[in-house]
N, C-alpha and C positions, 0 to 999 in steps of 0.2 A: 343798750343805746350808748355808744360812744360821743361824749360831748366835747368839742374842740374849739379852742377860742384861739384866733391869731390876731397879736398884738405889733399895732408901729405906732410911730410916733401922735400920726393924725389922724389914724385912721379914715383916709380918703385914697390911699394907693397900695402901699405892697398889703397891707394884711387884708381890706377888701380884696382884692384881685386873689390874694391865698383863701379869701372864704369862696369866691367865686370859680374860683379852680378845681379845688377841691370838692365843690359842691360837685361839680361838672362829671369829675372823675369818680365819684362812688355812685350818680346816677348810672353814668355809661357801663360803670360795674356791676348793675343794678342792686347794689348795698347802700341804696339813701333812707331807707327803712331803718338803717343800722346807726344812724349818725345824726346829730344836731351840731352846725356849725356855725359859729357866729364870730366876729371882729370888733376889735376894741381898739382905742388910742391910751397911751401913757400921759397924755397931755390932755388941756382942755381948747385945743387954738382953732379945731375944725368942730367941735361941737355942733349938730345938727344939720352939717353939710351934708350934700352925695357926693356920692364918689367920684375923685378927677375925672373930668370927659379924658384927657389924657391917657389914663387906666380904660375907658369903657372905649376906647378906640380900639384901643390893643385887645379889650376881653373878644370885642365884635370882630375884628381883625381874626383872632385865632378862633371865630365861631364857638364862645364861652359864654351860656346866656347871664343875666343878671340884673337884678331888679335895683328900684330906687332906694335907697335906703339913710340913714341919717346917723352920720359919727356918733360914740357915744365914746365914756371915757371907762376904759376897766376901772370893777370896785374890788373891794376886799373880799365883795360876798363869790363874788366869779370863780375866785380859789374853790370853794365848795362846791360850787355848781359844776366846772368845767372838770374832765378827766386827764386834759391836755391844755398848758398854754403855752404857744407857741412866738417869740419872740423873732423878730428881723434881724435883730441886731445887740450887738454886748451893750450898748446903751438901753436898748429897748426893755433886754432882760436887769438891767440897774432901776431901772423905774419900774418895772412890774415888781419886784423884790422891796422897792419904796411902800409898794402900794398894798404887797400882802402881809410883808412884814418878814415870811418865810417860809420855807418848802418844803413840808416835813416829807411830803408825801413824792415828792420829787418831780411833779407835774409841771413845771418850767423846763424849758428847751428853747434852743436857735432851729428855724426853721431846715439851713442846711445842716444841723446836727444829723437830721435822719438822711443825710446822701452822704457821708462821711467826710462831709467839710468842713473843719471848722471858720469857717467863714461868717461875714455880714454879708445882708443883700444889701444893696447902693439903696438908696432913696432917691428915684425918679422924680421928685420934688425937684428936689437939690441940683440932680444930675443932666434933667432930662432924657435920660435914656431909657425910655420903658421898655424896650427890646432884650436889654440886659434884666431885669427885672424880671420880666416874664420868664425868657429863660433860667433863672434861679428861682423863683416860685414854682414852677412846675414841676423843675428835680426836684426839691424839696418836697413837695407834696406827693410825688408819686413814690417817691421813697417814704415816706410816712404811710401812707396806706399800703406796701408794699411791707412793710415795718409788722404792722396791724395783722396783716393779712397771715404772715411769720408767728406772731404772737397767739396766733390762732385767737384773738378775741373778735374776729369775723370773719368769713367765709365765703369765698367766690373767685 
């Protein structure tokens, strides 16, 4: 089982929308057997929210299912838990690195790391543009299981 946790800021837009993407993509690959995926925030300001109707416009828009769910803040124990955390942004990966202290294992990364960008993805909060957004979540993510798939630690 590959465990993957993707981190922003509030955990109400890019890294739900990357946990719902990605869910979407290893079902259609039929390797969700393979995978436990879950989303976290670096902060505590959306604590117990759902995800931006803004976000579930777009996931609905691009026919991405996705359930109700409630912000939570990454802990230090997630480092243990998760095999991957996945980062939006050079801020986002500065407060993840706050919050575990350090990476022996090297399990921190930028989402576009796996599409060969070193890039930030915008925050649709801020920008309003979730059109950009989704488009950078989804390279990102399919280049991540595309990644996975290379590593041979799954199959299909």
């Amino acid at each position: 089982m590959i465990k993957v946790l993707f981190v922003c800021l509030g955990n109400i837009c890019r890294s739900t929308m990357a946990e719902f993407v990605m869910k979407d993509l290893v079902n259609k690959a039929g390797l969700a057997d393979n995978f436990h995926i879950e989303s976290a925030a670096t902060s505590r300001y959306e604590i117990g929210n759902d995800t931006d109707p803004r976000a579930k416009r777009k996931l609905t828009e691009m026919g991405v299912p996705f359930t109700r769910r409630a912000a939570r803040q990454m802990t230090k124990a997630d480092y243990k838990e998760f095999d991957y955390i996945i980062g939006m942004e050079d801020d986002n990966i500065r407060n993840i690195m706050k919050i575990i202290g350090s990476d022996p294992q090297n399990k921190v990364s930028k989402l576009l790391d796996f599409a060969g960008r070193n890039e930030d993805i915008a925050d649709p909060w801020y920008t309003g543009n979730f059109d950009e957004t989704w488009d950078d979540v989804l390279e990102g993510c399919t280049a991540l299981l595309d990644k996975l798939k290379l590593k041979g630690e799954i199959y299909g």
